[in-house]
Structures are given as C-alpha cells and as structure tokens.
C-alpha positions in Angstrom: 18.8 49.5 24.9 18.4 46.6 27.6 14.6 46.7 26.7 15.0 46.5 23.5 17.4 43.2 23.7 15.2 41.5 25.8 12.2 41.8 23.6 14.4 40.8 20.3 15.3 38.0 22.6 11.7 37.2 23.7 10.4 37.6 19.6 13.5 35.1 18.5 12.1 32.7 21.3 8.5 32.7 20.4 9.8 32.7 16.5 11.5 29.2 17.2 8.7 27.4 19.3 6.7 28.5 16.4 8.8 27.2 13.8 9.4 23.7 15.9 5.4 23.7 15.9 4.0 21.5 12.4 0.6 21.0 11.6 0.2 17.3 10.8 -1.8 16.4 7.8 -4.5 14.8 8.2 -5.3 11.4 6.7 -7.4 10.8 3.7 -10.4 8.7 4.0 -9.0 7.6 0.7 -6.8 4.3 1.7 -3.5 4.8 0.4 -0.5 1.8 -0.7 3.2 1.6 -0.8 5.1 -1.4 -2.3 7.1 -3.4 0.1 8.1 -6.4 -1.5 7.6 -9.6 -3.9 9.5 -13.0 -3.1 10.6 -15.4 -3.6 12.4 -13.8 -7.0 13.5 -15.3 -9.1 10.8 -17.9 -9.2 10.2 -21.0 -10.1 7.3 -21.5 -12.6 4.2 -23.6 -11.7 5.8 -24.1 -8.1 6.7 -21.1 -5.9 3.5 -19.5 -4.9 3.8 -15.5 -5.2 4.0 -13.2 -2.1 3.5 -9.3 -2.2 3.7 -7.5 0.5 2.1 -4.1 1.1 1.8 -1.3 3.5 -1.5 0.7 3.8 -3.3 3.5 5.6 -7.0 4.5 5.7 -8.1 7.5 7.5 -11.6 6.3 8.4 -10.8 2.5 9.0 -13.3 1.3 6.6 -10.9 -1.0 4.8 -11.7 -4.6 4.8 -14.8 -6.8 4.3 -16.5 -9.9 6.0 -18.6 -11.1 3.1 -16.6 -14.1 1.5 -17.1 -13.0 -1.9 -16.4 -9.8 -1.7 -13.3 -8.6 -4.0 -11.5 -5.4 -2.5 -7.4 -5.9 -3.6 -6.4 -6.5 -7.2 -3.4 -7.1 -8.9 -2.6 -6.8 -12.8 0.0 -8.9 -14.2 1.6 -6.8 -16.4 2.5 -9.1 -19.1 -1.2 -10.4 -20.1 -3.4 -7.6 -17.8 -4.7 -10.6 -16.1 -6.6 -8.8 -12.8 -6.4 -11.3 -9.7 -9.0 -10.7 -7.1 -8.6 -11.0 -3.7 -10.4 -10.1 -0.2 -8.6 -8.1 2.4 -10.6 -9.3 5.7 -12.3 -6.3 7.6 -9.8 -4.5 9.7 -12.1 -2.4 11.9 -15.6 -2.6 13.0 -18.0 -0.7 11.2 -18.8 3.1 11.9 -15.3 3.0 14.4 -13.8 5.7 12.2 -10.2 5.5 13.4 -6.8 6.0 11.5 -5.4 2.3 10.6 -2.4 1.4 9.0 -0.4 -2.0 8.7 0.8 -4.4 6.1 -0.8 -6.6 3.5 0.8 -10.3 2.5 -1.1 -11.1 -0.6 -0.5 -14.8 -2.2 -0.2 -15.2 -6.1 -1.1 -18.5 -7.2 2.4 -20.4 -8.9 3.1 -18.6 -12.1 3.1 -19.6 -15.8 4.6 -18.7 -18.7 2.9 -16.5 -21.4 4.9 -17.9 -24.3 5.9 -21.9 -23.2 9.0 -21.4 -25.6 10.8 -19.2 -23.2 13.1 -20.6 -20.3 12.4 -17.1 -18.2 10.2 -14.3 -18.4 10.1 -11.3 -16.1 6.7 -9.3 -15.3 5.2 -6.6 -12.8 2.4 -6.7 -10.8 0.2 -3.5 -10.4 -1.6 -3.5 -6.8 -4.7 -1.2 -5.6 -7.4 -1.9 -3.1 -10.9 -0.8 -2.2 -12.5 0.4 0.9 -16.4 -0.7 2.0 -17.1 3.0 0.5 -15.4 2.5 -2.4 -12.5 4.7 -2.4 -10.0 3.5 -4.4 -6.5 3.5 -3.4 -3.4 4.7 -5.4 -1.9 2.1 -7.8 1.5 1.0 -7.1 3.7 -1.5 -9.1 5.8 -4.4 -7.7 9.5 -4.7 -8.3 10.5 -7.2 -11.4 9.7 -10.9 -10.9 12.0 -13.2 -12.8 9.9 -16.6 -13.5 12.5 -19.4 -14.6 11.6 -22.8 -15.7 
C-alpha cells in the first residue's frame, strides 16, 4: 500500500511540473498593433498637432525603412477616408531576424473641419503598418477625437 502512495505521489508531482510547463507561442513574422493612445483630446482645430501612440511586435524585425520616401504606417480618418502616410524609420538591421517590439508616436498634422458650419466634430483614426516584406499588420482604430473650434 506504501508503494502504491508513493508512486500516486510521484505521478501528482510530475502531473503539476507538467501542467506549470506552457509552450510559448511563437511570434508572427506578420507585425502586429495595439492602440495606446490619441491626445491631446479634445482638440483644437487648425492648432493642436495630433499624436497617436502605438505598440507593435514583429517576429522577424524587418519593420522599418531607411529610404526617405518610403510609406510603411497609414492612418484613415474616418470621417472623409483620408489615408495619411507616414515612415516608420528601420528598427533593425537587415537579415538580424530578432523579435522587436516597442512603441510608435505618430504626429497628425492640426485638424480641420469637414463641414466649416459645425463648432465640433468627433472622428476615428484607423492605423496599420507595413514591414520591408510587406506583411501587413492588423488594423486597429483610435479612441474618439473631439475637434472643437
């Protein structure tokens, strides 16, 4: 009887390391986004320039680009579908093929109104970004932004 409490013991041991054991996901070479932030909100129109912030993660670390002109971050304003393009520097050498993750402070220029007749209007931005291989990130959307006069 001894024996056989020692090895239900020794099964309910190895059972829990087990269990306390997780296999970690791994990371999609696919960058992925998450919404931080938008400020200042409210703002004021044609003065307070526009800052979302963002976190992201790319599995290979091909996010980013050195070429001047190259677009890799947009952002839709959801009132017009205006698309504002912007470059997200290179965050990792080439061919280095390591996890990276961080945050993103993108700057709107000040905002307008759609209709000048209106004293406020609110809107939401939609964000993705690109990597060199041209993976496209999930779309997420910014909080509200109140735009007074």
């Amino acid at each position: 009887m001894k024996l056989f409490s020692a090895n239900i013991l020794i099964l309910a041991g190895i059972l829990i390391c087990f269990s306390g054991c997780k296999k970690e996901e791994p990371i999609s070479k696919v960058p992925s986004i998450k919404f931080l932030s938008i400020t200042p909100n409210p703002a004021v129109k044609y003065q307070d320039e526009i800052k979302v912030t963002i976190e992201y993660t790319d599995g290979d670390g091909d996010l980013g680009e050195n070429i001047a002109d190259a677009k890799n971050a947009f952002i839709t304003d959801s009132r017009n579908n205006v698309i504002y393009e912007f470059r997200i520097a290179r965050l990792a050498p080439d061919n280095a093929n390591i996890i990276i993750n961080g945050q993103l402070i993108v700057n709107l220029a000040p905002q307008g109104f759609i209709d000048d007749n209106n004293i406020t209007e609110t809107t939401t931005y939609s964000i993705y970004i690109k990597d060199r291989a041209g993976n496209a990130s999930n779309t997420v959307q910014t909080s509200s932004l109140t735009i007074n006069k």
